[in-house]
C-alpha positions in Angstrom: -2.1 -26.7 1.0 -4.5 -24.7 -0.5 -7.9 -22.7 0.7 -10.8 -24.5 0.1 -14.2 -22.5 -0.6 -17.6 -23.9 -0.9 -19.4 -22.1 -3.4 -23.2 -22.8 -3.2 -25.3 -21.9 -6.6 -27.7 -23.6 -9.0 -26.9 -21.1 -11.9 -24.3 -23.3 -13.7 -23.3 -20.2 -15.9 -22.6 -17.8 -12.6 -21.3 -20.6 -10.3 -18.7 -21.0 -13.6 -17.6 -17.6 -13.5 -17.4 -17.2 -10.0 -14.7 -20.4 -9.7 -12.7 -18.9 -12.3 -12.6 -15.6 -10.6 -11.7 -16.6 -7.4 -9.4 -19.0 -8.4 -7.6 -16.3 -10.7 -7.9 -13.1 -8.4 -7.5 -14.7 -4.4 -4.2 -16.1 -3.9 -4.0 -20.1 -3.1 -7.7 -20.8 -3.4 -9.6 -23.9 -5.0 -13.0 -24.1 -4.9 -15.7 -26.6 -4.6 -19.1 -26.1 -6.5 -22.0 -27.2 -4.9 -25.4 -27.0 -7.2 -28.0 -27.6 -4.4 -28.7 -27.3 -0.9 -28.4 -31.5 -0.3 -25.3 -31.4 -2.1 -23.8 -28.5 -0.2 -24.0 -30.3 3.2 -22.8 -33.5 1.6 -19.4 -31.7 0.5 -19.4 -29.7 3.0 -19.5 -32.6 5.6 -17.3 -34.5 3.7 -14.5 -31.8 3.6 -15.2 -29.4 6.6 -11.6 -29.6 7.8 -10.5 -27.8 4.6 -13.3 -25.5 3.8 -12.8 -22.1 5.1 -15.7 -19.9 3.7 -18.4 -20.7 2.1 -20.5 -18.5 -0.4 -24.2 -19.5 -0.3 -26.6 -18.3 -2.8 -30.3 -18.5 -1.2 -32.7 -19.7 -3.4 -31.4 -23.6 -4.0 -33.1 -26.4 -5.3 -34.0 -29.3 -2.5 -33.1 -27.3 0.5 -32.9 -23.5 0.5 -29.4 -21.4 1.4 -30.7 -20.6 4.8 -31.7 -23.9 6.1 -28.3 -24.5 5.0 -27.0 -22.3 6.9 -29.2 -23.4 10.1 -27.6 -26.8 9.8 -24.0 -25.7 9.2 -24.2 -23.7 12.2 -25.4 -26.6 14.1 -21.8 -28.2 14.2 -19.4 -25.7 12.4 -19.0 -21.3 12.9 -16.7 -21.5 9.3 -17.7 -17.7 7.8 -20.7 -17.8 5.4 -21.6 -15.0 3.1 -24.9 -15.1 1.6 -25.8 -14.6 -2.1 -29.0 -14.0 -3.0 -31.9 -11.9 -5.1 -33.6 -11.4 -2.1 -33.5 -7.5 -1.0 -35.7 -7.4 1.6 -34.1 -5.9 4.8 -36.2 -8.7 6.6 -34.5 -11.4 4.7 -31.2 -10.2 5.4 -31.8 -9.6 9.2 -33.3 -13.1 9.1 -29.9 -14.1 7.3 -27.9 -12.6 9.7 -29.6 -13.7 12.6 -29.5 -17.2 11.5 -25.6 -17.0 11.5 -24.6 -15.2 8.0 -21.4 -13.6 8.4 -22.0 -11.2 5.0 -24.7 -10.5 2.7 -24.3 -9.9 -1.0 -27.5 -8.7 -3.1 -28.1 -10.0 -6.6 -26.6 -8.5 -9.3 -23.3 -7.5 -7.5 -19.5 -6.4 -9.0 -16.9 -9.2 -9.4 -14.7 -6.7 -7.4 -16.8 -6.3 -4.5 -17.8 -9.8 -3.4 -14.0 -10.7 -4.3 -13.1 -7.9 -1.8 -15.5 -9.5 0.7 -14.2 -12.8 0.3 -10.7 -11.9 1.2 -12.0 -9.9 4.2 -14.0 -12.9 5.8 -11.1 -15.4 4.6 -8.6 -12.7 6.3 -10.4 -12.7 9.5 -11.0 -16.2 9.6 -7.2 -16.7 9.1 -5.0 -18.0 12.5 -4.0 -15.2 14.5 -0.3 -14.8 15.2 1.2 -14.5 18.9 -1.1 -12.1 20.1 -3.1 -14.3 22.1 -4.9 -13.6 25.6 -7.7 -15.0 27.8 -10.4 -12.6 28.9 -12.6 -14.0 32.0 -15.6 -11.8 33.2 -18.0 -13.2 35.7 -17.4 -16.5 34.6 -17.2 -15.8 30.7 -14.0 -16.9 28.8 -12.7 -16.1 25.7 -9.6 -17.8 24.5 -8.3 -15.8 21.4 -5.7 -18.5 20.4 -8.2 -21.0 20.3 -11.1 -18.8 19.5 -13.3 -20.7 22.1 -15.8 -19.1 24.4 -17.4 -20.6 27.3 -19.5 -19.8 30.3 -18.5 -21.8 33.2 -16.5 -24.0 30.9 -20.0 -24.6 28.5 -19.0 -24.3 25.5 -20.7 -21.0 23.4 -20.8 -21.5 19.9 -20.3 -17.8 17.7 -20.3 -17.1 14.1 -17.0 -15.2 13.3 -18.4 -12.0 13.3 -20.3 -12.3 16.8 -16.7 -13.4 17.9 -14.7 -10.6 17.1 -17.3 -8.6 18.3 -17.5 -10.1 21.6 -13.6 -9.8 21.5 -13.7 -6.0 21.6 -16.2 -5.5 23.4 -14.4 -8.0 26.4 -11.1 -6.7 25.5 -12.1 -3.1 26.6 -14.2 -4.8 29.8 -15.6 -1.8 31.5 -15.3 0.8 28.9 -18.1 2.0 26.7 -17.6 1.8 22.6 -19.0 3.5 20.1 -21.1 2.3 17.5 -18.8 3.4 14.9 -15.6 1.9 16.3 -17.6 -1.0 16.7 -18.4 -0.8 13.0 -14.6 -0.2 11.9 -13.3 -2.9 14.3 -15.4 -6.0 13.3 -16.9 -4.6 9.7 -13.6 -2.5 8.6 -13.6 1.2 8.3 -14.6 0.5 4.4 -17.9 -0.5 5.7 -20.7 1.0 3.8 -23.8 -1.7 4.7 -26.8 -1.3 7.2 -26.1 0.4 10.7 -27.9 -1.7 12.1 -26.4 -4.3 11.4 -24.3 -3.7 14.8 -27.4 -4.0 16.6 -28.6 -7.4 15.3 -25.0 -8.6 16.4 -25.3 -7.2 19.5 -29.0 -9.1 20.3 -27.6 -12.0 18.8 -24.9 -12.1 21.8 -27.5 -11.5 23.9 -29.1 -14.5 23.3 -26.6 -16.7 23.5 -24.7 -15.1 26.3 -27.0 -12.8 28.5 -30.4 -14.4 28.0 -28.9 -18.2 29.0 -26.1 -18.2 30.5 -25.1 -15.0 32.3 -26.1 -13.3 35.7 -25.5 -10.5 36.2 -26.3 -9.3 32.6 -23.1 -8.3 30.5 -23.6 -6.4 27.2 -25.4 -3.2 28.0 -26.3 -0.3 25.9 -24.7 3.1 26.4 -27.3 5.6 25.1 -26.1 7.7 22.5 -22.3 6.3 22.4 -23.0 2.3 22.0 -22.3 -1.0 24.2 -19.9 -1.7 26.8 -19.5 -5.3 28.1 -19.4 -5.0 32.1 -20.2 -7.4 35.2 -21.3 -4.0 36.9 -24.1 -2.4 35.7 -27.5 -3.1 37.1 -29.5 -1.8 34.2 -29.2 -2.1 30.6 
């Protein structure tokens, strides 16, 4: 069966090019063209148990990319990299904030969104036999199922808040720098915005820390990074 990608962009020339390309350069892929925000929920509701990325270009006619991307995130965490003009660090903060997994500025190489495309569809990808179940202070991460909870309430996480939360928990008690951080969850090929980390790291905190958890969990380590720990008393 093959991968299914939703590609989201009103230029009918460059969505064209883009659906040969990944068809011809990523391995068992077909994609789906979507030429507006309406019509991008509507196939992406209508074939959600297939899609497993979905590039989404910003400026759209009817609905915009990122109230796209609000309501996808509403019901599904499939990884979503952003396309789009816009080079305002603002905009992508805002993008990443609202769930992006990846941002891509307008005009970009073939070879480097492909390269990003294989990365998010490579993380996203079932993980082997590795899995474990980390439980601190009544936060639970189930790697085989990918499903975090607090007190068996369900947290929903994009896929990069995931594996972030995944090291982080996974070396419980044990600070980690920002630049392992960077290499685990971005790759060691990395070459974006620093702080990127950090809006990761407050988007956690609001849906872990600021709701569900007492004591407080993720806690900066000045000058080294964060380290995910039941007991500390002060960030």
């Amino acid at each position: 069966m093959k991968t299914e990608i939703l590609l989201v962009e009103d230029e009918a020339g460059l969505a064209d090019s883009l659906k040969t390309e990944f068809e011809l350069e990523l391995e068992n892929v077909t994609v789906i063209w979507a030429k507006d925000g309406l019509e991008a929920l509507d196939k992406f509701h209508d074939n959600q148990a297939n899609i497993a990325l979905i590039v989404l270009d910003w400026m759209l006619p009817y609905l915009d990319g990122f109230s796209v991307l609000r309501r996808i995130r509403k019901t599904s965490q499939v990884p979503i990299i952003m396309l789009t003009a816009r080079d305002y660090i603002g905009d992508k903060v805002a993008g990443l904030t609202g769930g992006a997994d990846d941002y891509v500025t307008k005009p970009f190489e073939m070879e480097e969104l492909i390269a990003r495309v294989e990365v998010a569809l490579r993380r996203s990808a079932p993980a082997e036999s590795t899995a474990k179940v980390y439980t601190v202070s009544g936060l639970t991460v189930d790697t085989e199922s990918k499903r975090v909870s607090y007190n068996d309430k369900i947290i929903l996480l994009t896929q990069r808040e995931y594996e972030l939360l995944v090291v982080l928990i996974s070396h419980e008690n044990e600070p980690c720098s920002r630049e392992s951080l960077l290499d685990s969850v971005w790759g060691v090929d990395f070459d974006g915005q620093p702080n990127i980390l950090d809006v990761y790291i407050k988007n956690l905190r609001t849906k872990i820390d600021d709701v569900h958890s007492q004591p407080k969990l993720i806690h900066t380590v000045r000058g080294v990074g964060y380290m995910l720990s039941d007991n500390v008393q002060e960030r």
